[in-house]
C-alpha positions as CSV (number, residue, x, y, z in Angstrom):
1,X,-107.9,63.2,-170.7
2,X,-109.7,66.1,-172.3
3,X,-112.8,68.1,-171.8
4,X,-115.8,67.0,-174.1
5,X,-116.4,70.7,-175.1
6,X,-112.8,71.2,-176.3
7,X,-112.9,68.0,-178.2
8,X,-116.5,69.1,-179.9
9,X,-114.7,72.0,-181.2
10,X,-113.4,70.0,-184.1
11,X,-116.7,68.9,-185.9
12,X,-118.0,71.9,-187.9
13,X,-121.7,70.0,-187.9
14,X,-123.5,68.0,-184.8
15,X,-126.4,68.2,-182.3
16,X,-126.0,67.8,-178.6
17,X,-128.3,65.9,-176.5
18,X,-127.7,66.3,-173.0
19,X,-124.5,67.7,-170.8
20,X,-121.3,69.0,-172.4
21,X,-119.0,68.9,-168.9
22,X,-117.7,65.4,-169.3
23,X,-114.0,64.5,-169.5
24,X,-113.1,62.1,-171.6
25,X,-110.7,59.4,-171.0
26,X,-110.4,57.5,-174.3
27,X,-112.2,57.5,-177.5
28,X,-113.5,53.9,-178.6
29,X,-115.1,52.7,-181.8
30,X,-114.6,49.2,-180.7
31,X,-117.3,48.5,-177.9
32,X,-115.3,45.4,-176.6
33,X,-112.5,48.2,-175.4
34,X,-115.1,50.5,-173.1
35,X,-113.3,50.6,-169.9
36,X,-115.7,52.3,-167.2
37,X,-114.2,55.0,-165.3
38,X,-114.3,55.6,-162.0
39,X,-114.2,59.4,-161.4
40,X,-116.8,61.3,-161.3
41,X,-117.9,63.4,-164.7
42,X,-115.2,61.2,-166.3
43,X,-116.2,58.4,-169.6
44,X,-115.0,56.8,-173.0
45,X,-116.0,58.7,-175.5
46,X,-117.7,55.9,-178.3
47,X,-118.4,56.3,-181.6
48,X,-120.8,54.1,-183.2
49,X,-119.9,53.6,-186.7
50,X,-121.5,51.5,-189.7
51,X,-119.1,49.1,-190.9
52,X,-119.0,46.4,-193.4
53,X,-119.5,43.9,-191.3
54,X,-121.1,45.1,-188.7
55,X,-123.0,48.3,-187.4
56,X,-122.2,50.1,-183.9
57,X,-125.2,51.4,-183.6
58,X,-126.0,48.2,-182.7
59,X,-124.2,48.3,-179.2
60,X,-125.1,51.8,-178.0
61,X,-126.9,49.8,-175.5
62,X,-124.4,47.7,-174.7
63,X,-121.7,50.4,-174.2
64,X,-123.9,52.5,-171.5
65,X,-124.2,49.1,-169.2
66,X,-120.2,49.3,-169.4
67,X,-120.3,52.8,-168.1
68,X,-120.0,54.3,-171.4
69,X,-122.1,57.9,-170.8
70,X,-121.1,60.0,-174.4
71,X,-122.0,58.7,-177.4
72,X,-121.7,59.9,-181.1
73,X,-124.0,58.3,-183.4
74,X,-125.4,59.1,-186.8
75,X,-129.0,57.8,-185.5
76,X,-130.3,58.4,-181.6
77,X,-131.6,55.6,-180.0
78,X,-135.3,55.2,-179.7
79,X,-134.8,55.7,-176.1
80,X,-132.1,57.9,-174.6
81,X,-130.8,57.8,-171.5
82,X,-131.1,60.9,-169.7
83,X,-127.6,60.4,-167.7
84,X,-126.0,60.3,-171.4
85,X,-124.6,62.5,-173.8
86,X,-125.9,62.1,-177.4
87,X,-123.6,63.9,-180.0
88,X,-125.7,63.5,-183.8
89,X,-123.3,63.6,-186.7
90,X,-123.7,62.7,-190.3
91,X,-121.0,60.5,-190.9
92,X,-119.3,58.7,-187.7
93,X,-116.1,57.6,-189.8
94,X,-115.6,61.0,-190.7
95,X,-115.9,62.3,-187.2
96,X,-114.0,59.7,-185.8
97,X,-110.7,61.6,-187.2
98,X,-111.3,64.9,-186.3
99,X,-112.2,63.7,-182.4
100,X,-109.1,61.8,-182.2
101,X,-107.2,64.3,-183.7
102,X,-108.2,66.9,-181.0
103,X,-108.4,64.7,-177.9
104,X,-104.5,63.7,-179.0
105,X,-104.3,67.7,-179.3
106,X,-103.6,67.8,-183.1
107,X,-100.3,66.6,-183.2
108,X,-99.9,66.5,-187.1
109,X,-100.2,70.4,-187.1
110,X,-96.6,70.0,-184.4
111,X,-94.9,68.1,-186.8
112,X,-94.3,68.1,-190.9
113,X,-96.4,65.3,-192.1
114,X,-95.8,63.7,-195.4
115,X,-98.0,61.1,-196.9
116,X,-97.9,58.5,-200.1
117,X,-100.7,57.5,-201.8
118,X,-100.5,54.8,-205.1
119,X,-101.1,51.4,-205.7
120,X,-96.7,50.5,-206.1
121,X,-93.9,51.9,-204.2
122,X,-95.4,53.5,-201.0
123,X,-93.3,51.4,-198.6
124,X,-90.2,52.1,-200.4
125,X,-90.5,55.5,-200.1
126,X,-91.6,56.3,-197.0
127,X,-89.4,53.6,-195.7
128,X,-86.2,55.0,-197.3
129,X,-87.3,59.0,-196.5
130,X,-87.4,58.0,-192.7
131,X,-84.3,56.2,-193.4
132,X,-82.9,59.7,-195.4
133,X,-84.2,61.8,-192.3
134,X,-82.3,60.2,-189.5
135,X,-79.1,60.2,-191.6
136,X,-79.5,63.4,-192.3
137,X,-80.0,64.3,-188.6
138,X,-84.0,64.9,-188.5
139,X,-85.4,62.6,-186.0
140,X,-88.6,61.2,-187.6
141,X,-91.4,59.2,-187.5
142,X,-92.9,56.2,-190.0
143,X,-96.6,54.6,-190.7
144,X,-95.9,51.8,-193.0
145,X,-97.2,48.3,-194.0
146,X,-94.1,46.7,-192.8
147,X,-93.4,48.9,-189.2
148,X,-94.2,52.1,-187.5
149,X,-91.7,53.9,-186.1
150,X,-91.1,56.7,-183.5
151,X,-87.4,57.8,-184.1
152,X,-86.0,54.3,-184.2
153,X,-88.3,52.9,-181.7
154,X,-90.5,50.2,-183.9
155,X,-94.0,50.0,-183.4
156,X,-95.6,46.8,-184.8
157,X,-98.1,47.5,-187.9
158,X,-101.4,45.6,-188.6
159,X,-102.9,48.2,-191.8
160,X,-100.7,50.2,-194.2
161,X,-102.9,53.2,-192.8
162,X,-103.6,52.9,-189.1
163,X,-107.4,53.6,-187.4
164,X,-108.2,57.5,-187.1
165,X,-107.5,56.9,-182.8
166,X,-104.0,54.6,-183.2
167,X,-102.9,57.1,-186.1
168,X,-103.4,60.2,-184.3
169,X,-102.1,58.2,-180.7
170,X,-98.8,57.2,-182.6
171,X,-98.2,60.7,-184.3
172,X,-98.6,62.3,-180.7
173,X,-95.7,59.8,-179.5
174,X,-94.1,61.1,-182.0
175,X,-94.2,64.7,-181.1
176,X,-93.1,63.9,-177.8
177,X,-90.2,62.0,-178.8
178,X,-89.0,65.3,-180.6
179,X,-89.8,64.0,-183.9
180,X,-89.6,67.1,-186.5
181,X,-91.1,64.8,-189.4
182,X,-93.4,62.1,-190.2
183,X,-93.6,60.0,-193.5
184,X,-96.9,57.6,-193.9
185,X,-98.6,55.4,-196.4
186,X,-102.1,57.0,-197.4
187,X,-103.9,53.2,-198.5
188,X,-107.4,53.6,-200.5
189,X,-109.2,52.2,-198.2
190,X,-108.1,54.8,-195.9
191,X,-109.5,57.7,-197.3
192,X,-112.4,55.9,-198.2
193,X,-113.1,55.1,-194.3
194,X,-112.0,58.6,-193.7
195,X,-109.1,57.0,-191.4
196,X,-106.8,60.3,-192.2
197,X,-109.4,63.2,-191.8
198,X,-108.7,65.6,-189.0
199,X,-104.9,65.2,-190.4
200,X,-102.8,68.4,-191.6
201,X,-100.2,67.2,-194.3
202,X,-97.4,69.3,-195.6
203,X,-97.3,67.0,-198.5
204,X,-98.6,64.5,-200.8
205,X,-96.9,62.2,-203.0
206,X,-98.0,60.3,-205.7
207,X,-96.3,57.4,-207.2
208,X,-98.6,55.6,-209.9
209,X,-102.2,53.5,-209.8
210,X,-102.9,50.6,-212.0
211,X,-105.6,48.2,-211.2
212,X,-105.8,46.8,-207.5
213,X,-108.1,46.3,-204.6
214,X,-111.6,46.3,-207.2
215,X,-112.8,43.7,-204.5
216,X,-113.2,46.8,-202.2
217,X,-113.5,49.7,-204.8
218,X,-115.6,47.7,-207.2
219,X,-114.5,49.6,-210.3
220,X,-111.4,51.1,-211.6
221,X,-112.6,55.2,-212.0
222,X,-113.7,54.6,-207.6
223,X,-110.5,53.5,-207.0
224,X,-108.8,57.0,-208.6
225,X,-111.0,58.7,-206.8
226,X,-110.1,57.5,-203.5
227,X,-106.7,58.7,-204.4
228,X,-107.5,61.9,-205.9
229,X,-109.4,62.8,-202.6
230,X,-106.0,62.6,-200.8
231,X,-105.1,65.5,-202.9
232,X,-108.2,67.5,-203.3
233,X,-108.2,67.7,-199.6
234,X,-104.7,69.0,-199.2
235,X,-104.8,72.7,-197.8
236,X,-102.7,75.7,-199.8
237,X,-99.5,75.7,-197.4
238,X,-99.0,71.9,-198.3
239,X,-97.4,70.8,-201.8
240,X,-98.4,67.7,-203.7
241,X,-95.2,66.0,-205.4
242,X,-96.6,63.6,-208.5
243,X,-95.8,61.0,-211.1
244,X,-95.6,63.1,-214.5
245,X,-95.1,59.5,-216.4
246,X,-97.9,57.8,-214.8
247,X,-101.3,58.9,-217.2
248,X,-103.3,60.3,-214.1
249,X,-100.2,61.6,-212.5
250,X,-102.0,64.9,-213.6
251,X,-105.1,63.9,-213.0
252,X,-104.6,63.5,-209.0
253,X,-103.3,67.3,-208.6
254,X,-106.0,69.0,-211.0
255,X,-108.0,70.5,-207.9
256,X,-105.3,70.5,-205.7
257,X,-105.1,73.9,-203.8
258,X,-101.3,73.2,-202.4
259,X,-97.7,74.1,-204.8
260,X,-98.1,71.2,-207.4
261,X,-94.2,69.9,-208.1
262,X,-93.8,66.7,-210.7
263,X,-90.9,64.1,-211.4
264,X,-90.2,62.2,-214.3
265,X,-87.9,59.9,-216.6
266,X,-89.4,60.8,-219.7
267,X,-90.3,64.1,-219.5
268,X,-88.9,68.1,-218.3
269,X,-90.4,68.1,-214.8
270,X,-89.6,69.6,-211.5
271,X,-87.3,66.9,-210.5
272,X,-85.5,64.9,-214.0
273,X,-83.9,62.0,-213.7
274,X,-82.0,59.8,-216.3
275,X,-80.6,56.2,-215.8
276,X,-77.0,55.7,-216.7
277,X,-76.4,52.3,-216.1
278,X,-78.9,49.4,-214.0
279,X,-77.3,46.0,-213.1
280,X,-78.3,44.1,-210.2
281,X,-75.6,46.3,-207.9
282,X,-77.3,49.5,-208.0
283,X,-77.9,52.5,-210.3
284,X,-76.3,54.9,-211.7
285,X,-78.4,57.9,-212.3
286,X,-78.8,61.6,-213.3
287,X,-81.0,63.8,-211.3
288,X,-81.4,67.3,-212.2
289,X,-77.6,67.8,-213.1
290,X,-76.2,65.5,-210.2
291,X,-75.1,62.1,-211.5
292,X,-75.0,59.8,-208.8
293,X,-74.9,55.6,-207.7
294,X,-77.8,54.5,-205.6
295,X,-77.8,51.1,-203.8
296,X,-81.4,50.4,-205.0
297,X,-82.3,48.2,-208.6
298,X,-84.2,48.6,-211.5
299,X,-86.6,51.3,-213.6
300,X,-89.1,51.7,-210.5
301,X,-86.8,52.4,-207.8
302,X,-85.6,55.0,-210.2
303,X,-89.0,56.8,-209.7
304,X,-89.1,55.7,-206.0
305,X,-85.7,57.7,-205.8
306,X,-86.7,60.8,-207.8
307,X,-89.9,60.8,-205.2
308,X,-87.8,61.1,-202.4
309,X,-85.2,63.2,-203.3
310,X,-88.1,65.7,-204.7
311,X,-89.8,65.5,-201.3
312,X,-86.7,65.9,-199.5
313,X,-85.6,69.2,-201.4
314,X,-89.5,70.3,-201.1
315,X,-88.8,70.2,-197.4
316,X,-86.0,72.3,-198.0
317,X,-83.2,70.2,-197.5
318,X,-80.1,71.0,-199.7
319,X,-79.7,69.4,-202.9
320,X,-75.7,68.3,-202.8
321,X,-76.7,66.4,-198.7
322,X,-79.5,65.2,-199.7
323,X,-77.8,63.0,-202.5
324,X,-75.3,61.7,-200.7
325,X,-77.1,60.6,-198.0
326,X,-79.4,58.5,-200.6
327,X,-76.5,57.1,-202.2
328,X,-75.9,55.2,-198.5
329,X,-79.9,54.1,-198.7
330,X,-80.5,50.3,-198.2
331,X,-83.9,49.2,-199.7
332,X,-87.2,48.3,-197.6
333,X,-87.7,44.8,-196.2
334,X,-89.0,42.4,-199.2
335,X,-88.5,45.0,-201.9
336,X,-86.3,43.6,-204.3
337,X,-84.2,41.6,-201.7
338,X,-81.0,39.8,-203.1
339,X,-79.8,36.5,-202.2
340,X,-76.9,35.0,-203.5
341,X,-76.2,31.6,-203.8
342,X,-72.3,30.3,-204.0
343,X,-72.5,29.1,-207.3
344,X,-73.7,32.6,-208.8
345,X,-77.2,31.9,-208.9
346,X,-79.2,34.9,-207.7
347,X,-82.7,34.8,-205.5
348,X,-84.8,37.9,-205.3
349,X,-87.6,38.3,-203.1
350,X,-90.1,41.1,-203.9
351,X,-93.7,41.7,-202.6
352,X,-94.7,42.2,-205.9
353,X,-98.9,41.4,-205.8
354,X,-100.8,43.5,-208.4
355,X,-99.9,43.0,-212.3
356,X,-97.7,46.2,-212.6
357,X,-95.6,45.4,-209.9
358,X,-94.7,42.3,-211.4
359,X,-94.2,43.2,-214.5
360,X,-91.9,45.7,-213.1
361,X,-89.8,43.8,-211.4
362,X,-89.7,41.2,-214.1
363,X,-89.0,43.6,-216.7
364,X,-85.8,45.0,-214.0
365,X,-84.6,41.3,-214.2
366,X,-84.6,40.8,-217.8
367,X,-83.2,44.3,-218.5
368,X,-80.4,43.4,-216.1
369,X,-80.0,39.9,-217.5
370,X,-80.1,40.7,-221.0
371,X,-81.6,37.2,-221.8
372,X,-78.5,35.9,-221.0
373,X,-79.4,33.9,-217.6
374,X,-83.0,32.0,-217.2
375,X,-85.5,33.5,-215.2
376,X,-87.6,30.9,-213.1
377,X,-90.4,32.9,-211.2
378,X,-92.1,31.9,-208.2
379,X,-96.1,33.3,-207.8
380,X,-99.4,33.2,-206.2
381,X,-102.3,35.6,-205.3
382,X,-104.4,36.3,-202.0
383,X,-107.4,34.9,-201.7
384,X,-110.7,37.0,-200.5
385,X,-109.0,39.9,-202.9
386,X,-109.6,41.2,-206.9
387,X,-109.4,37.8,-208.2
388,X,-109.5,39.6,-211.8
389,X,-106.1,39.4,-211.4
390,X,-105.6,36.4,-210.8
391,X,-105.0,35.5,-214.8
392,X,-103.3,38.8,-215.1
393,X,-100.2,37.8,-212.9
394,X,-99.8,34.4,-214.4
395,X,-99.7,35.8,-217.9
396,X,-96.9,38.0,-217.0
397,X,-95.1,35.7,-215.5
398,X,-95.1,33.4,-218.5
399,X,-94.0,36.6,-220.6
400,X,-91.0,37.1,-219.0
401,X,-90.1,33.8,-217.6
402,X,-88.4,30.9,-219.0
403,X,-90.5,28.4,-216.1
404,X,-92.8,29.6,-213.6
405,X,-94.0,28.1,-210.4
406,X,-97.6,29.1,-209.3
407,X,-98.4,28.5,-205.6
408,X,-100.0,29.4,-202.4
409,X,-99.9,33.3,-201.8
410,X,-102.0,33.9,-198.6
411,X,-105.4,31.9,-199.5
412,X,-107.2,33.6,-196.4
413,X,-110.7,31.6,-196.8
414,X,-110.6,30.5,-199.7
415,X,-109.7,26.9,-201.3
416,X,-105.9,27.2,-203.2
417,X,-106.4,24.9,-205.7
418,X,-109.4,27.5,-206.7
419,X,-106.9,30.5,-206.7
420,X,-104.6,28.7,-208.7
421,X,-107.1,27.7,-211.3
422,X,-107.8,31.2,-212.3
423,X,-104.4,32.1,-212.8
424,X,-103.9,29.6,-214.9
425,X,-106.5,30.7,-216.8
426,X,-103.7,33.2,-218.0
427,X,-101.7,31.0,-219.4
428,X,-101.1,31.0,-223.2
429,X,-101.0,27.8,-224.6
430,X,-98.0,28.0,-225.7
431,X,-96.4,28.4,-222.3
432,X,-98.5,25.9,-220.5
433,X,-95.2,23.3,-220.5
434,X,-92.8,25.6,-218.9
435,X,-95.6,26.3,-216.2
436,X,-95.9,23.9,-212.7
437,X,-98.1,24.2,-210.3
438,X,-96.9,23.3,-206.7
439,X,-99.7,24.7,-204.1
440,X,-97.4,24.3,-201.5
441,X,-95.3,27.3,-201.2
442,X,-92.0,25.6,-199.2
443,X,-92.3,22.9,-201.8
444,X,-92.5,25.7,-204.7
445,X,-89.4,27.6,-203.1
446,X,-87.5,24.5,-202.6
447,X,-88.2,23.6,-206.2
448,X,-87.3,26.8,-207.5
449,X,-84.1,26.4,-205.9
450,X,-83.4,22.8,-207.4
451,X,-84.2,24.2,-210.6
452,X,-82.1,27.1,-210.7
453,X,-78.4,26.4,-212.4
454,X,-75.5,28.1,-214.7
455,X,-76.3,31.6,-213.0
456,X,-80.0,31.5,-213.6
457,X,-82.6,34.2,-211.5
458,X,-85.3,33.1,-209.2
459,X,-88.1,35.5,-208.5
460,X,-90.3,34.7,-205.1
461,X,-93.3,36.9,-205.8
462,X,-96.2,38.1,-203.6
463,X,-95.2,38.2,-200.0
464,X,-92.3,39.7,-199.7
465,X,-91.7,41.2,-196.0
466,X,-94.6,38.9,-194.7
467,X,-93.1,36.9,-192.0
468,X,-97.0,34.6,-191.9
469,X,-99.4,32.7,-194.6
470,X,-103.2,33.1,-193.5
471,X,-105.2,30.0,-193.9
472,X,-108.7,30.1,-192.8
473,X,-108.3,33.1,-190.4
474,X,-104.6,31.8,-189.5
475,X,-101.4,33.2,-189.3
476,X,-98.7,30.5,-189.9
477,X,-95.1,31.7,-189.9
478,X,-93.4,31.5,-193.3
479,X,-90.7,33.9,-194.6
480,X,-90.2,34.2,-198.3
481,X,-86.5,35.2,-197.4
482,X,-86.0,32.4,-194.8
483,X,-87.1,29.9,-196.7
484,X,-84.8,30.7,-199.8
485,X,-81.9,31.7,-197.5
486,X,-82.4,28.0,-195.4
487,X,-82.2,26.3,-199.0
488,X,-79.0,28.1,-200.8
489,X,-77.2,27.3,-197.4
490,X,-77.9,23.7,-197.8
C-alpha cells in the first residue's frame, strides 16, 4: 500500500480533481481486476487506457460501482463523482509506468538493470547473462520470452516485455530476493506502449533489426524508431553496448546521452572478436586477445557471445572470470537445440521466425556441413502477423536446402492452407520439386525424420521453446523438441 500523493510524485504533468489522502492498494488497468477495499480512505488505483482493441475510458463507470474511488484518465467523464479522485494526464500508457514504478517504490533504481532490444538474439543473451551471473556468484533476475526468473525461482512468461504493473511487481521481488542484477528483453511493442517507462537502466544492448512485426509497426523506418527510443531515453550514468556490423548499429546510439561501447566481427570495436573454428560442437573464438571454446554454434551466437561478454566487463566484471565462466554456458531453450539420432543423423530445433534468423541459422548449418550432408528444413509462419514474410522464409529455405517441408507454424485465426499459400509464393521454380507441403506439423516432423538418411541435417523452424500451437484462440500442446526426440527414439 502507498499514499496517493507519494505515488503522484512521479508524473511531471497532471491535474487533480478531488482529494489527494487516499491509499492505494493496487494499481489496475484491467477493470475486470478492481477488487473493492474495505478500509476506510483505501482504493485501486485504475488507469483507463486506449487500447487497440478496446478503450478504458469506457469503464470508468463501471470501475466506481466496484468501489474503484481514483482514477487516471486522459478525458474526465461528463459527470464526476464527487466521492472520486480524477487524476488528468496526457497519455495513460505513459503514466501507467511511472505509477507502478513508484507504488513498487522504484525498484530498478535498487538494482543494475540491463535491457536488450533487436529483432534476433535477445533471449539468448539475456538468458545466458543470467545464466553468466549466477555462476559467477551475482544473484540475478530475468524477463524473457521463454521464463522470468527471480534468482532461480521461475516465474511463468506470457510477453517478451511484461505490463508496466507485472514488470515493476516482478523487479521488486527481485530486490527482495537480494538480487544485485537484472537482464530483460526490451520488445518493440514495448516501448511503443510505453510498458518500460518509469524504468532506470544501467544499460542497453543492441543486437541487430531486420524486418519483423510491420503488422504492428506498419513500416520498416517505425519499427527502428521504436528501438532507437530505447536508447534515446537512456540517462548519462547508463552505457549502451551495440552491433557495429549491423547498418543501424550506429544509428540506435546517435542521441544517446550514456558511454556508447560497440562489438564486432568485422571491424576494430570496443569488444573484437574473431572465429577460429565453428562445427556443430561449439566455437572456437578470439575476443580481444583471449582465445577461447564456447559451447554455443554458429556466426550469430558469435555476436550473441561478444554481447555478453561486453556487458559483463561493462559491469565491471574481470575479463580472464568472465570467460571462463562463458565457456561452461549452455544455450537458451529452442535456440539451436541438437538432437542426435543413432545413426548420425542430426535434428536442430531453432525458433527461427523472421527471414534473418533463418537464414542465419541455415547459413550456420551449411557452413558447418560444408555441402557434404543434405539439409532437409522444416518451416511455417504465424498467422495474424507480417504476412510479407511469408514468401520471404520459403525462399530461403529453398536457398539453402536440399528439400523443404512447409507446415503449420501457429495459424492463430487464420486458415493454414492460406499461410502456406503465400509462402509458397516464394518459391523459385526451379525448386518447386524438392518443396512438400504437409500442413500438419507432427506429420511434417515425422516426415522430416523418415526422410533424413547418410548423416543428413533436419532443421524444425519457427517454434522453437513453444511448448503450444494456437488455433482459433487455442493453445494445444506441441513441442518441436518432443516431437523430434519421440521420433529418433522410435
Amino acid at each position: 500500500m502507498k499514499p496517493l500523493k507519494d505515488i503522484l510524485k512521479a508524473l511531471k504533468k497532471h491535474q487533480l480533481f478531488g482529494s489527494p489522502e487516499w491509499t492505494i492498494t493496487a494499481i489496475c488497468f484491467d477493470s475486470r481486476k478492481i477488487t473493492p477495499s474495505e478500509e476506510k480512505g483505501c482504493s485501486n488505483l485504475y488507469v483507463a487506457q486506449r487500447g487497440t482493441q478496446t478503450d478504458g475510458h469506457r469503464f470508468i463507470g463501471q470501475v466506481i460501482e466496484q468501489g474503484c474511488s481514483v482514477i487516471v484518465c486522459e478525458e474526465l467523464p461528463e459527470v464526476m463523482d464527487e466521492h472520486v479522485t480524477y487524476i488528468q494526464v496526457l497519455d495513460s500508457m505513459a503514466a501507467l509506468g511511472h505509477l507502478a514504478s513508484a507504488f513498487y517504490g522504484h525498484p530498478s533504481k535498487r538494482l543494475r538493470l540491463v535491457g536488450i532490444t533487436g529483432t534476433n538474439g535477445k533471449t539468448t543473451t539475456v538468458t545466458l547473462l543470467h545464466q553468466l551471473f549466477n555462476m559467477m556468484g551475482h544473484k540475478a533476475g530475468l524477463l524473457s520470452t521463454i521464463v522470468n526468473k527471480i534468482g532461480e525461482e521461475e516465474v511463468p512468461a506470457t510477453h517478451t516485455t511484461p505490463d508496466a504493473v507485472e514488470l515493476n511487481s516482478l523487479l521488486a521481488r527481485m530486490v527482495e530476493a537480494g538480487c544485485e542484477y537484472a537482464f530483460m528483453e526490451v520488445s518493440s511493442h514495448a516501448i511503443c506502449q510505453h510498458r518500460i517507462d518509469g524504468l532506470q537502466f544501467t544499460g542497453g544492448i543492441f543486437s541487430n533489426i531486420t524486418h519483423d512485426h510491420l503488422d504492428f509497426h506498419k513500416t520498416f523506418a517505425n519499427y527502428i524508431a521504436a528501438k532507437k527510443a530505447f536508447f534515446d531515453h537512456l540517462p548519462a550514468s547508463a552505457f549502451a553496448l551495440t552491433n557495429l556490423d549491423d547498418k543501424n548499429g550506429l544509428v540506435m546510439t546517435q542521441n544517446c546521452k550514456g558511454k556508447v561501447s560497440t562489438y564486432s566481427l568485422r571491424s576494430l570495436a570496443t569488444f573484437k572478436g574473431q572465429i577460429i573454428d565453428n562445427n556443430f560442437e561449439g566455437l572456437q573464438m578470439r575476443i580481444n586477445g583471449y582465445e577461447v571454446f564456447f559451447k554455443l554454434v554458429g556466426k550469430f551466437n558469435a555476436y550473441n557471445l561478444l554481447a555478453i561478454y561486453g556487458t559483463a566487463i561493462l559491469l565491471g566484471m574481470d575479463s580472464e572470470d568472465v570467460l571462463r565462466h562463458m565457456s561452461m554456458l549452455d544455450s537458451a531453450s529452442g535456440r539451436f537445440q541438437i538432437v542426435r539420432r543413432k545413426d548420425g543423423c542430426t535434428a536442430i530445433v531453432d525458433y527461427a521466425h523472421t527471414p534473418d534468423a533463418l537464414q542465419n541459422v541455415l547459413e550456420t548449418i551449411v557452413d558447418v556441413t560444408g555441402h557434404k550432408q543434405e539439409v532437409i528444413t522444416i518451416v511455417g509462419c504465424g498467422g495474424d502477423r507480417d504476412r510479407t514474410k511469408r514468401p520471404e522464409m520459403a525462399e530461403i529455405a529453398c536457398k539453402y536446402s536440399d528439400k523443404v517441408i512447409l507446415t503449420s507454424d501457429n495459424p492463430r485465426t487464420e486458415e493454414p492452407s492460406a499461410i502456406l499459400e503465400e509462402m509458397m509464393a516464394g518459391v523459385p521454380d526451379n525448386k518447386k520439386k524438392q518443396v512438400s507441403v504437409i500442413e500438419n506439423r507432427h506429420e511434417a516432423i515425422k516426415t522430416g525424420n523418415m526422410l533424413l538418411h547418410d548423416g543428413g541435417v533436419l532443421l524444425i523452424a519457427g517454434k522453437g521453446h513453444e511448448t503450444y500451437q494456437e488455433i482459433n484462440h487455442v493453445k494445444h500442446h506441441f513441442d518441436d523438441m518432443e516431437e523430434i526426440t519421440n521420433c529418433f527414439n522410435q
